[in-house]
N, CA and C atoms as a LAMMPS dump frame, in Angstrom:
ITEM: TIMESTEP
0
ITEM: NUMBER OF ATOMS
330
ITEM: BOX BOUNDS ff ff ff
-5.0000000000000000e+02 5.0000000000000000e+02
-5.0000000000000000e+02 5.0000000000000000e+02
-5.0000000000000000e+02 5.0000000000000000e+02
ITEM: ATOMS id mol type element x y z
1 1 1 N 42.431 -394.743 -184.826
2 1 2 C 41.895 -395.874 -184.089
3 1 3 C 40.486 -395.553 -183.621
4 2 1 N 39.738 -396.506 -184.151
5 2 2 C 38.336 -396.366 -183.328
6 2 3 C 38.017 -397.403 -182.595
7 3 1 N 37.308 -397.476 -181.898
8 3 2 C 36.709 -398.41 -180.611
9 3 3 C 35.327 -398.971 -180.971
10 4 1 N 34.653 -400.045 -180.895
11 4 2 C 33.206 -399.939 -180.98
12 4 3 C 32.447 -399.216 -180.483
13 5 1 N 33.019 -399.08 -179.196
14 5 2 C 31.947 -398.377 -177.956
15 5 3 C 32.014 -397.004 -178.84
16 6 1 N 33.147 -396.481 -179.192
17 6 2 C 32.97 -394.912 -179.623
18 6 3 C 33.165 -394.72 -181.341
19 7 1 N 32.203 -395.16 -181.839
20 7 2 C 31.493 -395.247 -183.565
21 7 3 C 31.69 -393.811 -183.712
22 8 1 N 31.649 -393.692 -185.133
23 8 2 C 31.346 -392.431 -186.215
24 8 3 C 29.692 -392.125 -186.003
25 9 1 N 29.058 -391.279 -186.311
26 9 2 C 28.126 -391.113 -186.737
27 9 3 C 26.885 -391.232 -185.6
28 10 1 N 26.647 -391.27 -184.233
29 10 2 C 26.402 -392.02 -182.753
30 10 3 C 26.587 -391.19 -182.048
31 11 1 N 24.992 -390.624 -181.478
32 11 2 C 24.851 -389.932 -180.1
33 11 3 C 25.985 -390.456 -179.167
34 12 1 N 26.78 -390.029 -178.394
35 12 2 C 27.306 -390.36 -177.449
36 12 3 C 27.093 -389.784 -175.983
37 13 1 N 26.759 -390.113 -174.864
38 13 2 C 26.88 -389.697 -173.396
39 13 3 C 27.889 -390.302 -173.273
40 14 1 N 28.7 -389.642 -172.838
41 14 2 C 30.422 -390.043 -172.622
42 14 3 C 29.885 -390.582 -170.425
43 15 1 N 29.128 -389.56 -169.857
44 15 2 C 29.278 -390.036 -168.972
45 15 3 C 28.732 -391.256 -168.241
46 16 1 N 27.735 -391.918 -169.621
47 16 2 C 27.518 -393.823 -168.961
48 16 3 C 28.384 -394.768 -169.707
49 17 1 N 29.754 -394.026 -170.012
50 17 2 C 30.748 -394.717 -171.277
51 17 3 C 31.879 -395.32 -170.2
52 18 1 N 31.888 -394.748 -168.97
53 18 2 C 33.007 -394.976 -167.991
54 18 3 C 32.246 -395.39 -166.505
55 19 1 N 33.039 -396.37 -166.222
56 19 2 C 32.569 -396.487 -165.056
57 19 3 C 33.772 -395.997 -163.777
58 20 1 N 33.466 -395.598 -162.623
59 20 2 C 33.963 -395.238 -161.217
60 20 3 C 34.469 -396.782 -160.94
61 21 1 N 36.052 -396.933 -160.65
62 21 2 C 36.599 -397.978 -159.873
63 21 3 C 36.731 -397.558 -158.64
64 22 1 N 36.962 -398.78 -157.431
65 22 2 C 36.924 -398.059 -155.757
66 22 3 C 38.191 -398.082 -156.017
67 23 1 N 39.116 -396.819 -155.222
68 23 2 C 40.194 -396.424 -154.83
69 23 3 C 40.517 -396.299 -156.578
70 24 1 N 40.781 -395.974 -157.835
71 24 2 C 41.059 -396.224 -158.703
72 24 3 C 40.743 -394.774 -159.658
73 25 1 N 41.567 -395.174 -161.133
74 25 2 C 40.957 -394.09 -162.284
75 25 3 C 40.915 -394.734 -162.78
76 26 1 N 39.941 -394.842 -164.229
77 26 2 C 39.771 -395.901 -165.261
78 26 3 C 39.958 -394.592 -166.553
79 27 1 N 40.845 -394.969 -167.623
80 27 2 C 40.566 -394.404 -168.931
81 27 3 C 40.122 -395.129 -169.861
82 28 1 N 39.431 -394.822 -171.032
83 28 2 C 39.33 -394.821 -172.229
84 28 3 C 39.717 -394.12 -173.6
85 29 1 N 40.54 -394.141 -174.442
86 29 2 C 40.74 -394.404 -175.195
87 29 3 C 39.335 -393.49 -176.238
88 30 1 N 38.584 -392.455 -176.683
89 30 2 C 37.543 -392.091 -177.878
90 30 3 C 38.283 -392.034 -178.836
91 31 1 N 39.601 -391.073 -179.591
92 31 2 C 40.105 -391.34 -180.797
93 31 3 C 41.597 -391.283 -180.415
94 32 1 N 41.872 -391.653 -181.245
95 32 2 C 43.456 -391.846 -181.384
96 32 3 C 44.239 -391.177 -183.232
97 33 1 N 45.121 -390.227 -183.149
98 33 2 C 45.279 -389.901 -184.071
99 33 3 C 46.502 -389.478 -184.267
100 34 1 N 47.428 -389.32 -184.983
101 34 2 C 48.755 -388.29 -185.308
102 34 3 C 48.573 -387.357 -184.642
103 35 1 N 48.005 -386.693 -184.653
104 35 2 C 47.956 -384.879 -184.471
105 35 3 C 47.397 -385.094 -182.76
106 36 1 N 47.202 -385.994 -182.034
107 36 2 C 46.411 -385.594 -180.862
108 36 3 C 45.463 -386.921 -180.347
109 37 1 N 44.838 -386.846 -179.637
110 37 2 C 43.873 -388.062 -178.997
111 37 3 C 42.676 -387.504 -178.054
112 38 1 N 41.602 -388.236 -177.767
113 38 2 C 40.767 -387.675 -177.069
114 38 3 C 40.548 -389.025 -175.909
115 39 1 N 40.553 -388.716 -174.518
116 39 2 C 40.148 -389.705 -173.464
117 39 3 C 38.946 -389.454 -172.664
118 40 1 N 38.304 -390.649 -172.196
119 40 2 C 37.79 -390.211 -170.942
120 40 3 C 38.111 -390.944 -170.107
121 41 1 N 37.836 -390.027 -168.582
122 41 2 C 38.218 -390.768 -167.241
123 41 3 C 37.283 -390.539 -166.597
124 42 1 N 37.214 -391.531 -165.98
125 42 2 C 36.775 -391.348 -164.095
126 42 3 C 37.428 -391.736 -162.674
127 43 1 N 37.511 -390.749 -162.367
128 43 2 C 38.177 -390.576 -160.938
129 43 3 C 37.777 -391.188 -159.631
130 44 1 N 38.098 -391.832 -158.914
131 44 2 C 37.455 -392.316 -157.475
132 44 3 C 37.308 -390.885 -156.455
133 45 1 N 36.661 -390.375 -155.994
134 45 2 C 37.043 -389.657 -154.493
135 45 3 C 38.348 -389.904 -154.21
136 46 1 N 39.086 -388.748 -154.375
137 46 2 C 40.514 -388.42 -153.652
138 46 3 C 41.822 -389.03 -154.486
139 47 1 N 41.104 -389.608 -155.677
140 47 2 C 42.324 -389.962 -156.638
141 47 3 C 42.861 -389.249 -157.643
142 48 1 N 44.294 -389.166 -157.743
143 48 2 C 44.875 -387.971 -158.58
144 48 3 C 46.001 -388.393 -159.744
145 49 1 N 45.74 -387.445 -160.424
146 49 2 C 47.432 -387.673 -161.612
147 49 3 C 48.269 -386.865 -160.909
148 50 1 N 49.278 -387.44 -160.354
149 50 2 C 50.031 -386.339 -159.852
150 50 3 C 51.111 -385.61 -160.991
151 51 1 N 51.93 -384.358 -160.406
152 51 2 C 52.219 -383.784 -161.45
153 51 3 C 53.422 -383.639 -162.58
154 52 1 N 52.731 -383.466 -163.902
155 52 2 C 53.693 -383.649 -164.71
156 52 3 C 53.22 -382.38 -166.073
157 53 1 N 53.796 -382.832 -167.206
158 53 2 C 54.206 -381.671 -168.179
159 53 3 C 53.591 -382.768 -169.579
160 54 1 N 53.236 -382.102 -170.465
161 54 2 C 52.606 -382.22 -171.802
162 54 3 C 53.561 -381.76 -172.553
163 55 1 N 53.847 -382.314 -174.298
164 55 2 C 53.796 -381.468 -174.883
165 55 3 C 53.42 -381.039 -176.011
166 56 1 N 51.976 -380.816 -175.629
167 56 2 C 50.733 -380.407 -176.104
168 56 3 C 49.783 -379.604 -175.28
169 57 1 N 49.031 -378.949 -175.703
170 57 2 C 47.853 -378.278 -175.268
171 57 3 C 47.003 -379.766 -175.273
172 58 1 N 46.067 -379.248 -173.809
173 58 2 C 45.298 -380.245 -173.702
174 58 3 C 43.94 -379.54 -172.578
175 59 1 N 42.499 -379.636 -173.481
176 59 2 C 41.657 -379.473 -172.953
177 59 3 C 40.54 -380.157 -172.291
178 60 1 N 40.783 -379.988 -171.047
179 60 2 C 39.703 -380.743 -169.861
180 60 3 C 38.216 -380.268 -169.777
181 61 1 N 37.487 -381.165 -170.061
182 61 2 C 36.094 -381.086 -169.937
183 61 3 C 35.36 -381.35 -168.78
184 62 1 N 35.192 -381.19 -167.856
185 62 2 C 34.277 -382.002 -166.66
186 62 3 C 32.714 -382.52 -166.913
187 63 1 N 32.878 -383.685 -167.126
188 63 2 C 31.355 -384.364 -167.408
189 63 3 C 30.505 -384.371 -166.194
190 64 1 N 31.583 -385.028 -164.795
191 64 2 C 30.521 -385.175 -163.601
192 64 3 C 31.678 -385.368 -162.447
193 65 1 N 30.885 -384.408 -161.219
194 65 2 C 31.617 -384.352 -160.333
195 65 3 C 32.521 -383.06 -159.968
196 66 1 N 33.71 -382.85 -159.032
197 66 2 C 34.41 -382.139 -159.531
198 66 3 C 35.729 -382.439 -158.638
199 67 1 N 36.868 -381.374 -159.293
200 67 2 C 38.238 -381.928 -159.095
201 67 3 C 39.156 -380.258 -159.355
202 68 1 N 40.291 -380.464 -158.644
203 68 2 C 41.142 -379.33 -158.197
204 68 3 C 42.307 -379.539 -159.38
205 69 1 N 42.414 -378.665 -160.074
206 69 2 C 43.368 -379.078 -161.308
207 69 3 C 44.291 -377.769 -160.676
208 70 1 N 45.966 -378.239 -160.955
209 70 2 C 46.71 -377.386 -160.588
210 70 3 C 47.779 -377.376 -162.003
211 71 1 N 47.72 -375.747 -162.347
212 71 2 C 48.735 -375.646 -163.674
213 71 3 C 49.684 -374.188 -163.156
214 72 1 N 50.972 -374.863 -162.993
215 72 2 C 51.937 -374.053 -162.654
216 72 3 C 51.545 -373.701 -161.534
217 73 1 N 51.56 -374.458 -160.348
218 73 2 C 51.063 -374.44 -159.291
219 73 3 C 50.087 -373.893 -158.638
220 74 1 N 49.382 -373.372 -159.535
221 74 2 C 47.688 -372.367 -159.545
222 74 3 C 46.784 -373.268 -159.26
223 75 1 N 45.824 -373.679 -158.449
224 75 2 C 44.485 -374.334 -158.145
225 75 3 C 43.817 -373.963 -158.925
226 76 1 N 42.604 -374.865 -159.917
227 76 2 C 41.666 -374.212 -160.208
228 76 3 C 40.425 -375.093 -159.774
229 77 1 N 39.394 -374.775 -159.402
230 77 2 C 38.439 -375.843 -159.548
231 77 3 C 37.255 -376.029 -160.539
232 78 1 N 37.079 -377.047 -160.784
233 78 2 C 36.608 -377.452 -162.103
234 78 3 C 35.774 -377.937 -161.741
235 79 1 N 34.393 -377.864 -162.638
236 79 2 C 32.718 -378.76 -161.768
237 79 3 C 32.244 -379.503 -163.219
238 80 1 N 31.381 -379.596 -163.287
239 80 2 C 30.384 -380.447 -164.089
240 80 3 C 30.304 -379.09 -165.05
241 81 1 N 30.413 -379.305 -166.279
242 81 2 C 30.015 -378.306 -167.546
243 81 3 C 30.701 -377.651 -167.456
244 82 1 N 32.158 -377.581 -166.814
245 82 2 C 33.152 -376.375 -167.244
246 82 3 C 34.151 -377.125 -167.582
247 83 1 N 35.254 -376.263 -168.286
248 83 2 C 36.196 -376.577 -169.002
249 83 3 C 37.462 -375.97 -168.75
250 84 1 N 38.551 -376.221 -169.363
251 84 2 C 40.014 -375.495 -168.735
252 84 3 C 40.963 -375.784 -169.27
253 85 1 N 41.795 -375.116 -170.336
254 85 2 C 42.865 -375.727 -171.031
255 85 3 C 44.118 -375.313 -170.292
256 86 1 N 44.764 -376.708 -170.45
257 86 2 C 46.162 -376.831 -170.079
258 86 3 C 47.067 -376.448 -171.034
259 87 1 N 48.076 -375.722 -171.221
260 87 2 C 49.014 -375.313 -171.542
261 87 3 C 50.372 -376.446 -171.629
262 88 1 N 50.36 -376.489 -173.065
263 88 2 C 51.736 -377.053 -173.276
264 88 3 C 52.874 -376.963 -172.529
265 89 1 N 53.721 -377.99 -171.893
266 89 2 C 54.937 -377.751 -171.138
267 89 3 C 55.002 -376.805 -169.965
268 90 1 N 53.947 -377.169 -169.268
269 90 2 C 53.232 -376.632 -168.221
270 90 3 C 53.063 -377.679 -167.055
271 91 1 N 53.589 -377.871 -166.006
272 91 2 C 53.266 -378.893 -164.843
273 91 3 C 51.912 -379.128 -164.683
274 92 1 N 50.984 -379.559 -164.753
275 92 2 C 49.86 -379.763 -164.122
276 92 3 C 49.652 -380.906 -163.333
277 93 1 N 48.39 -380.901 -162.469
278 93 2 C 48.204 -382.278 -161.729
279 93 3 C 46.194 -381.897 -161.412
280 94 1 N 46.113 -383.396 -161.401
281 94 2 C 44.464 -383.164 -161.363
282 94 3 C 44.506 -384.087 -160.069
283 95 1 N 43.892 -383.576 -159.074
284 95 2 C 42.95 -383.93 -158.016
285 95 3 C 41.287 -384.285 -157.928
286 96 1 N 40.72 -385.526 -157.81
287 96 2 C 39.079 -385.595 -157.702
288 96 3 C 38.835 -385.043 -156.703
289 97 1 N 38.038 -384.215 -156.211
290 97 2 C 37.742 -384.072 -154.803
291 97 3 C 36.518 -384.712 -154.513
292 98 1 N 35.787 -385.005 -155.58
293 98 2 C 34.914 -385.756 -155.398
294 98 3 C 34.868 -386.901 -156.55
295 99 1 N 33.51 -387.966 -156.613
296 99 2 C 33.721 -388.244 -158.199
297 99 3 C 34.229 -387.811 -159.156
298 100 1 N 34.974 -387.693 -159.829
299 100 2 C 34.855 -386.824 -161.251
300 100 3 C 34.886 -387.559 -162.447
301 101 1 N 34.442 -387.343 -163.593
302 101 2 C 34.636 -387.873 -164.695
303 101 3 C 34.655 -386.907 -165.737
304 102 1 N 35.785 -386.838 -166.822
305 102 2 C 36.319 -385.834 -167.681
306 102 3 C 36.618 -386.134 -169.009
307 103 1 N 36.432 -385.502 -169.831
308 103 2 C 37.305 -385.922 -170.894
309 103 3 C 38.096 -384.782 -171.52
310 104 1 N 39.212 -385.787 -171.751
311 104 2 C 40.62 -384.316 -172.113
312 104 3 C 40.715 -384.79 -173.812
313 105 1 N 40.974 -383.758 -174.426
314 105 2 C 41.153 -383.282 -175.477
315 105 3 C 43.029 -383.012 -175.48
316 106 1 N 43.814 -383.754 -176.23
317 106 2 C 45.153 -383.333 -176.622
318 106 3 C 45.45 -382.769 -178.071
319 107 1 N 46.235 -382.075 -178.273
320 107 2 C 46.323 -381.763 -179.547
321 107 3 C 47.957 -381.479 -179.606
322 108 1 N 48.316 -382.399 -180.719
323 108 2 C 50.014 -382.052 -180.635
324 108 3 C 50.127 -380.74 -181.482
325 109 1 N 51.301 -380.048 -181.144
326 109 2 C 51.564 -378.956 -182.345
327 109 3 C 52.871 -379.382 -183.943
328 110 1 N 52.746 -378.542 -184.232
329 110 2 C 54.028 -379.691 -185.185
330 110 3 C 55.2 -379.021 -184.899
């Protein structure tokens, strides 16, 4: 599945691709595939996924802002230009602590 907004072949800034809702998260949808999918989000101040389990590896990008990601009840904090893979069948939960906007990377295994 492709999107217009997210073409083949097309510079992309993922972070003027999403906009900040008040009190809210907004996703999008970049690819969609068998094997895995790629999203982006943006987070309001103080809005969270609370926690749950994959089962897939899935890697978080931080575009802007930052946010308290917890895997197997470990805090980590995550800023602008860092990254952090989640572990398959692993609890995690993401906290904004501030803006944040991210994009996660899933990848199923077979």
């Amino acid at each position: 599945m492709e999107t217009k907004e997210f073409m083949h072949s097309k510079v992309i800034r993922f972070s003027s691709k999403v906009d900040y809702s008040p009190e809210g998260i907004v996703s999008k949808r970049v690819i969609q595939k068998e094997k895995g999918n790629i999203s982006l989000f943006a987070f309001d101040k103080g809005q969270q996924l609370s926690e749950h389990s994959a089962p897939f590896d899935a890697l978080v990008q931080a575009i802007e802002g930052e946010a308290r990601i917890t895997i197997d009840k470990e805090p980590f904090m995550l800023k602008s230009g860092e990254s952090l893979i989640m572990p398959a069948n692993i609890p995690h939960a993401v906290y904004a602590v501030e803006k944040f906007k991210m994009l996660l990377t899933m990848i199923k295994s077979d």
